[in-house]
N, C-alpha and C positions, 0 to 999 in steps of 0.2 A: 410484469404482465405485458404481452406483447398487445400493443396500442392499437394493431387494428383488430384486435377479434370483438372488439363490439360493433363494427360493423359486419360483422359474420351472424350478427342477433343471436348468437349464444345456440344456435339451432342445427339440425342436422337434413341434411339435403335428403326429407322422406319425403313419398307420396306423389303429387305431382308438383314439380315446381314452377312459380312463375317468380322471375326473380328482377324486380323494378328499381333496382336499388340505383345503377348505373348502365349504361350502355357500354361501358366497360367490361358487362360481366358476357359480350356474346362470345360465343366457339364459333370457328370456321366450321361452314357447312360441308358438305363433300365434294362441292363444284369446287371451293377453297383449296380443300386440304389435293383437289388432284393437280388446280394448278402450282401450289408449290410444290408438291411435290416433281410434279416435270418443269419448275424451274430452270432456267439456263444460269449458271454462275458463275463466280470469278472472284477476285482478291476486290473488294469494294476499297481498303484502304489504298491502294493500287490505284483508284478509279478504273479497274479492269471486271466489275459486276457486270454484265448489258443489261439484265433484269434491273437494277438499281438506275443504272445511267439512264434507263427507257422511260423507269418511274421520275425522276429529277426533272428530264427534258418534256414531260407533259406535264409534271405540276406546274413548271415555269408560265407556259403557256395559259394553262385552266386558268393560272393565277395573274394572269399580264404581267411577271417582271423575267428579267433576263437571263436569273438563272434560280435551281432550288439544289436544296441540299436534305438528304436523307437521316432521321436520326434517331434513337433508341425510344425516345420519348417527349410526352408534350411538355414536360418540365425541364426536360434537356435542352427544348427546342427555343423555349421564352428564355431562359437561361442563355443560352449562347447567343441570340438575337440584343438580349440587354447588352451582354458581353461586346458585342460588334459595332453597338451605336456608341459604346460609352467606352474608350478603352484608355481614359484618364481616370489617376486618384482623385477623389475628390468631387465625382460627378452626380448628377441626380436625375433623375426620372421620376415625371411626374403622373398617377395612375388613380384607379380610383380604390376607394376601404374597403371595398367589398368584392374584390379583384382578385382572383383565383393565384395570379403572383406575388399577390402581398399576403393573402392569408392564408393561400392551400401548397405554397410550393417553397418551405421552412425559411422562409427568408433568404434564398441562397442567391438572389443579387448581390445582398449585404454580406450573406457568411462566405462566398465562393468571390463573388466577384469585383467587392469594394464598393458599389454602388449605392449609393443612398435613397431611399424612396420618400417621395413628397404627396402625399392622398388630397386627394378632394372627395368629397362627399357623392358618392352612385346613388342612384335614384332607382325606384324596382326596374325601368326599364334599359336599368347598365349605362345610362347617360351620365354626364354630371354638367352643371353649371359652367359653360363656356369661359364666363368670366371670373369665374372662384381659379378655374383653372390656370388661366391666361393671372391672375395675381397672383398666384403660387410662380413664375417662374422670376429666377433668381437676376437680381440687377448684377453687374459688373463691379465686384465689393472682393478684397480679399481676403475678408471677412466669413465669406460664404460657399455654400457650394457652387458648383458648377450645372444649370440645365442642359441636359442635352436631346432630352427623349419624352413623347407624351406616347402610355400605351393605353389601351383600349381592349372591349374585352366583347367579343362577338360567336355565337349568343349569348347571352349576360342572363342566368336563369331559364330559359329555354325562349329568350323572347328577342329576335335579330336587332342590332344598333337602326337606326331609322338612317338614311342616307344624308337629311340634310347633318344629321346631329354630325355627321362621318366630314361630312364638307367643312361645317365651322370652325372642327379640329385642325383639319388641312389646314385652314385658313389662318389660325393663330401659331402652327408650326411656322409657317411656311414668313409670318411677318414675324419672327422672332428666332429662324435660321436653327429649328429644332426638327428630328425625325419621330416619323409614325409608328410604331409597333403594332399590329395588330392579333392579339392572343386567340387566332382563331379555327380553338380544337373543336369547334363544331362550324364553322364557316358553312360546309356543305348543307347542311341546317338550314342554314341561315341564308342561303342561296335559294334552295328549293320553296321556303316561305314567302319570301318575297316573289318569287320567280321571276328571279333574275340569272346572270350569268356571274358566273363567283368575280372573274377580273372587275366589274362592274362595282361590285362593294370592296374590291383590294386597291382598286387607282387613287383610294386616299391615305392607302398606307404604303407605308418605304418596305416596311419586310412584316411579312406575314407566318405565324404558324400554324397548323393543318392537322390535326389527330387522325388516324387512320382508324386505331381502335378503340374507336366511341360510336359514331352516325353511320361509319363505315364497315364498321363490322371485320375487320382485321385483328388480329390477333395482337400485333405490336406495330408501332412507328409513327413518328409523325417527320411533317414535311418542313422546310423552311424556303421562302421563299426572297429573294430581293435582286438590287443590282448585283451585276460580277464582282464587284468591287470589292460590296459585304457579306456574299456570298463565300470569297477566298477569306477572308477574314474568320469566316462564321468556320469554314473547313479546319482552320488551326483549333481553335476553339475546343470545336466537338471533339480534336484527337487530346489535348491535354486532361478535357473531362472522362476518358475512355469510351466515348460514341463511335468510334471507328470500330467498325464491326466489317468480317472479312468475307464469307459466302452469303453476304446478307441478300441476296436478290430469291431466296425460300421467302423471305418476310418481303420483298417487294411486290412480288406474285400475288400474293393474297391484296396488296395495298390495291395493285393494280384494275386487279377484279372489282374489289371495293369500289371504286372509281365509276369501272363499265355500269353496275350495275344501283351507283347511287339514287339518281333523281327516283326510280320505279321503288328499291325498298324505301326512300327516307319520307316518300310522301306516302308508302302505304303505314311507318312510322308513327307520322301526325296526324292521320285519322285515326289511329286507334288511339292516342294522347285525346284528340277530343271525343271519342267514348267512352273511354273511361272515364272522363270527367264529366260528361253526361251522366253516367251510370252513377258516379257517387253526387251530384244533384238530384237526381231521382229517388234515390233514398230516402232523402227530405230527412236526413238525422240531424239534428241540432251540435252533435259531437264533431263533424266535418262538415267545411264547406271549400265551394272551386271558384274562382271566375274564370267561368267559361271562358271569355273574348280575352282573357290575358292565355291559353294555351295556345301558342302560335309557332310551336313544335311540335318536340319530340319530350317536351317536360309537361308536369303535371302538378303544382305549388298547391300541396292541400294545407289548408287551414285549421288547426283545430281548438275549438275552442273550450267553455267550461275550464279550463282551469286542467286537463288532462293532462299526462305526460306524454309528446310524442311518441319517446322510445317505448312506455310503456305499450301503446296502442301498435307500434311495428314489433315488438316481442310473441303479441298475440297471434298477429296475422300472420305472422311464421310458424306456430304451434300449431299444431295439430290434434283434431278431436277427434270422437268414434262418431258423434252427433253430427258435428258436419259432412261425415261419409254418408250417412243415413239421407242428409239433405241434398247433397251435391253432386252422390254417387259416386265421388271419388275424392280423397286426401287431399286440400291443397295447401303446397306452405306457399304464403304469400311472403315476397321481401320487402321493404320498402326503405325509405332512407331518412332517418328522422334529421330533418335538414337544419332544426334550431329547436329554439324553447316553445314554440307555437308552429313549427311548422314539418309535415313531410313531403318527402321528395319521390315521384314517381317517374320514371322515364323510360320510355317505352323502345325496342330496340329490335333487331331483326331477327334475334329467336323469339319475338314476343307474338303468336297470331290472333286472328280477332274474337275465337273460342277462348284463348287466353286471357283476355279482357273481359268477357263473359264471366267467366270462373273469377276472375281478382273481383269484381263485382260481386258475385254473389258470398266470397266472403266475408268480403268488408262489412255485405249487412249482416251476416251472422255473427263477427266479433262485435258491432257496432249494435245489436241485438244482446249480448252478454255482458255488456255495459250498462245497458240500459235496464233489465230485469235483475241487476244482483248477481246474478252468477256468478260473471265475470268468468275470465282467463286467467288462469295463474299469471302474475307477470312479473318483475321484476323494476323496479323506480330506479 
């Protein structure tokens, strides 16, 4: 059975959809698809793109280091980044357990790269314990690994790293002669929440990652950013894992626009994450709850309680009834992301409008209504 179709919810794309599962799921708009398609191109393995070279030499900038590097993906991008900090046998990096490179990106520090991982404990707000940290790293024994790396993971659940937490890190890098990584496929998020300027939250890290198509609404790519130094480093890297991609400046275009047009969609993004989660407080159903002051994106951490199965309650919301047409006026399949044993995941993204939010509202109390009176939704445990 192919692994991801349960995150497909077993459903078919009827009626209208509104699909919250990730911001991963947007399509280029048609301002997109015209700038790639009048693209300017060139052999990018060459370093002869301009579209690509134009994309690098402003990430560098957005991001205050010297130079960036273009690549197929944000697991490519944390992947080559480890690669670049640690390029001894025997080396470790230290991250936190709940850290999308230890758990969402197959172990491939370890399986690809040699690298060993050392966790500390993440706290909901993607922090962790200064000093749990700073004792996880490795004495001079050769007996042991080697430290080389603390990375960090920004936004941590859709909620930005707070800046002093970003200082502290620096601070025990920097007295223990270790680099920053910073995993950060939603930075721009993370930027516009705090409002701030992204180099602003990257001056505590050595090299940074960047997802295009998540906050940004790009179709593929993410960015790397650091010194020239790991930068030429990180360029070996990316061609031995096949990231060398050749008229890539079609997928730069679209990045690019992403970019122009960030701060205007990603904060019209995080007001629709806090209506929705209005909307499902409003509800007042005992089956879901939100805390509001923890939505400080473009995510939406719902709770659920009684004893419910997530997945069962996102199977419904996907299904479709002739009764909720009668109420709604029209089909909706809701998606959402059942994010654990208690929780799902909603995240709101730049095909999602504030009509759309309406509608996901008013399903949730219809399935959260056939919970409640026995009907029920067919669903599947």
């Amino acid at each position: 059975m192919d692994s991801t179709k349960k995150y497909s919810l077993g459903t078919e794309n009827s009626g209208h959809v509104i699909d919250l599962r990730s911001d991963t799921v947007t399509k280029p708009d048609a301002e997109m698809r015209k700038a790639m398609a009048e693209a300017e191109v060139g052999d990018d393995v060459y370093g002869e793109d301009p579209t690509v070279n134009k994309l690098q030499e402003r990430c560098a900038s957005l991001l205050g280091k010297e130079a960036a590097l273009f690549v197929p993906s944000g697991t490519m991008a944390n992947l080559i980044s480890v690669m670049s900090h640690c390029p001894g046998r025997g080396e470790e990096v230290i991250l936190g357990d709940q850290s999308h490179i230890f758990i969402w990106e197959q172990g491939g520090i370890s399986q690809l790269a040699g690298v060993h991982p050392r966790t500390v404990k993440n706290k909901d707000d993607g922090t962790f314990d200064i000093e749990e940290a700073e004792s996880k790293i490795r004495s001079d024994d050769v007996h042991l690994t080697v430290t080389r790396l603390i990375c960090v993971e920004n936004t941590f659940g859709g909620k930005p790293l707070p800046l002093q937490f970003l200082t502290d890190v620096r601070k025990v890098a920097d007295k223990h002669n270790l680099s920053v990584h910073m995993d950060g496929a939603r930075l721009m998020n993370a930027a516009v929440a705090m409002d701030t300027a992204p180099q602003n939250i990257c001056q505590y890290a050595d090299s940074i990652s960047m997802c295009f198509s998540k906050g940004l609404g790009a179709p593929v790519g993410s960015i790397i950013a650091g010194s020239k130094a790991f930068i030429d480093r990180s360029l070996r890297h990316r061609k031995v894992l096949g990231g060398g991609m050749r008229q890539a400046g079609i997928l730069a275009a679209a990045a690019l626009l992403g970019l122009d047009r960030a701060t205007e969609k990603i904060k019209m993004d995080h007001d629709n994450a806090k209506r929705l989660a209005q909307g499902i407080l409003d509800i007042k159903n005992d089956h879901l709850s939100v805390c509001l002051e923890d939505v400080l994106s473009n995510m939406v951490m719902i709770k659920v309680n009684k004893g419910i199965n997530p997945m069962s309650i996102c199977q419904a919301m996907a299904r479709v009834t002739e009764e909720e047409e009668t109420k709604l006026g029209c089909i909706v399949n809701l998606k959402m992301f059942p994010g654990s044993k208690t929780t799902i995941r909603a995240v709101v993204h730049q095909n999602i409008s504030k009509s759309d939010i309406g509608l996901a509202i008013k399903k949730i109390q219809i399935v959260l209504d056939s919970f409640d009176d026995g009907k029920g939704y067919s669903v599947e445990e």
